[in-house]
C-alpha positions as CSV (number, residue, x, y, z in Angstrom):
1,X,86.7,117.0,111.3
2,X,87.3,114.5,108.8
3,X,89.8,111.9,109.9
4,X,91.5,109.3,107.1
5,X,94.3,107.2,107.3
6,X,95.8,105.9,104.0
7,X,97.2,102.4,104.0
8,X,99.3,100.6,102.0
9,X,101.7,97.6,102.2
10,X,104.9,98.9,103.8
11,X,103.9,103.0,104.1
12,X,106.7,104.2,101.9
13,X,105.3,104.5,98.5
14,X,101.6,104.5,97.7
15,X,99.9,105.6,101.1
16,X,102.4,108.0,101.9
17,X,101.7,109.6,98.1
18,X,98.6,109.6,98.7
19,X,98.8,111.6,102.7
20,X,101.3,114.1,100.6
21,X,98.4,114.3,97.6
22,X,95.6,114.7,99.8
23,X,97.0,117.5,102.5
24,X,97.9,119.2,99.5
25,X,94.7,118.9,98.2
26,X,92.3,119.9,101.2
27,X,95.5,123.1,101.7
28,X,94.8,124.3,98.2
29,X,90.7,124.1,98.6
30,X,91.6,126.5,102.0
31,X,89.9,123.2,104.3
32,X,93.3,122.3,106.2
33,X,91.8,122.6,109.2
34,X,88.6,120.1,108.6
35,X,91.4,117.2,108.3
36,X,93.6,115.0,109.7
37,X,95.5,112.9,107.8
38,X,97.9,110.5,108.3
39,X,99.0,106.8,106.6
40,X,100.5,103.4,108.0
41,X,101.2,100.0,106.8
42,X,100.0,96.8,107.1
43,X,103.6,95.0,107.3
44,X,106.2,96.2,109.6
45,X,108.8,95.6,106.3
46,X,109.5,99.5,106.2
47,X,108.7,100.1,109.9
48,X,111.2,103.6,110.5
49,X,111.8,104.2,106.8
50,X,111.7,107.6,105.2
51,X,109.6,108.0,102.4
52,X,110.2,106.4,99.7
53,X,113.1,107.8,97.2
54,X,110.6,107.7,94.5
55,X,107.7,109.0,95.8
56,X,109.5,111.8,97.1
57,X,111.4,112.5,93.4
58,X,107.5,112.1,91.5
59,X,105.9,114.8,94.5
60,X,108.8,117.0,94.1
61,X,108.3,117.2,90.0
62,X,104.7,117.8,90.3
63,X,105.1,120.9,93.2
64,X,103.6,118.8,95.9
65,X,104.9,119.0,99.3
66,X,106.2,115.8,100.2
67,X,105.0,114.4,104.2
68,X,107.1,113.8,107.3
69,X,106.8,110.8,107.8
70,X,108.5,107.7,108.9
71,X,106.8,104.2,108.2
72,X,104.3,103.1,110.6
73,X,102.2,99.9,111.3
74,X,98.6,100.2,111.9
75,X,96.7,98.8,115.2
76,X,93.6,97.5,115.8
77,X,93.5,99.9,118.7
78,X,93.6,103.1,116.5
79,X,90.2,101.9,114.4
80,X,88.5,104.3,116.6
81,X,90.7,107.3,115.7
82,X,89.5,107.2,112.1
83,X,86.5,108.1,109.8
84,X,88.2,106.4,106.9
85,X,90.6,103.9,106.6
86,X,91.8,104.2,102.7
87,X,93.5,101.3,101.2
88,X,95.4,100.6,97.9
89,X,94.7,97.2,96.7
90,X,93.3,93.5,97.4
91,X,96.2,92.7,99.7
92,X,95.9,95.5,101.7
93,X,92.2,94.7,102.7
94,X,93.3,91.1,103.2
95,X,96.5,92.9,106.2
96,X,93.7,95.0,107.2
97,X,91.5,92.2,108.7
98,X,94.7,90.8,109.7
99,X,95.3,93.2,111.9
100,X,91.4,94.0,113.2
101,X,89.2,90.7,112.4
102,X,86.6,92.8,110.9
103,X,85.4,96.4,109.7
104,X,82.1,96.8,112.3
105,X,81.3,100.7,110.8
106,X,82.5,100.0,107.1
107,X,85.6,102.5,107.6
108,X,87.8,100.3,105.3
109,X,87.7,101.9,101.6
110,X,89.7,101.2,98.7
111,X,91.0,104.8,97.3
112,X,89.6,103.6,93.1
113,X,86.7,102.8,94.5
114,X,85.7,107.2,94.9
115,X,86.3,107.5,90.9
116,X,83.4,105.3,90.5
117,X,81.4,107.3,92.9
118,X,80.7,103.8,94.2
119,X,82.6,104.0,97.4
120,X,83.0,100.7,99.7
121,X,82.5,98.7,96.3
122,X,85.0,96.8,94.2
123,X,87.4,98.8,92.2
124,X,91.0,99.2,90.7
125,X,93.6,98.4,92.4
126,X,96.9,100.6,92.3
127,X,100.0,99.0,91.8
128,X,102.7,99.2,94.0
129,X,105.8,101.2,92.4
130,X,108.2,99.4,94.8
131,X,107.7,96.5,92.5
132,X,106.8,98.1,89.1
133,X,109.3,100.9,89.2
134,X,106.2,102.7,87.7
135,X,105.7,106.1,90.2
136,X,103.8,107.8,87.4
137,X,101.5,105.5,87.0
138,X,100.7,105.4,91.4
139,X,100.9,109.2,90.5
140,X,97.8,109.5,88.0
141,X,95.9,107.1,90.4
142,X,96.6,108.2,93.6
143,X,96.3,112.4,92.2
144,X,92.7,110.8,90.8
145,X,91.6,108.8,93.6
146,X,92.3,111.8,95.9
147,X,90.3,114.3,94.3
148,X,87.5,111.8,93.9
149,X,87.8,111.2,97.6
150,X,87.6,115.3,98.4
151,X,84.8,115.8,96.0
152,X,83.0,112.9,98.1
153,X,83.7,114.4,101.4
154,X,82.3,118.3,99.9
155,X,78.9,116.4,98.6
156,X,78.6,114.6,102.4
157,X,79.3,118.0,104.3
């Protein structure tokens, strides 16, 4: 069972994209039922917010099924509960350690960082679309982050 949690600042845009991207993804390969996947925030900003408007308008136009899902903050005591812990930029490593102190199995992965087949290393950020307006862009990275990630997670099995 692989278990990842996608986390981004407030869990309405980006990481939610990305739990939407990837269940589609691991449905369409027929490996559903290797996964759990889930996202949160590291701010309680959105805490009980839908999905963002946006996010769900760019998953709709690309056929992907959009989550149900209400924004979340993540807790120290759910570490445990993950293999992964997938962030979206700088800042969200930065509310990650916030929140824990410190990564003691190397869990916390930024998503660019599978495209380079380097994961755990530095990489791209992607930019948050609740401040650039810019859902296609998140789109192109999240959709390419994702399958990097899967591809990852096929070579490791």
């Amino acid at each position: 069972m692989n278990k990842i949690l996608f986390i981004c600042h407030g869990n309405i845009c980006r990481s939610t994209m990305a739990e939407s991207v990837m269940k589609d993804l691991v449905c369409k390969a027929g490996r559903q039922y290797e996964f759990v996947i889930d996202s949160a925030a590291t701010s309680r900003d959105e805490i009980g917010n839908p999905v963002h408007h946006g996010t769900v308008r760019k998953l709709h136009k690309e056929g992907v099924p959009v989550c149900e899902h209400h924004a979340r903050q993540f807790r120290a005591s759910e570490y445990g509960n993950w293999d992964l812990i997938v962030y979206m930029d700088d800042e969200n490593l930065g509310g990650l350690h916030r929140i824990c102190r410190e990564d003691p199995e190397g869990k916390f992965v930024k998503l660019l960082s599978f495209v380079d087949g380097n994961p755990g290393q530095n990489a791209a950020n992607i930019a948050d679309p609740w401040y650039t307006g810019d859902f296609d862009a998140t789109w192109r990275d999240v959709l390419s982050g994702c399958k990097a990630l899967l591809a990852y997670l096929a070579k490791q099995s």
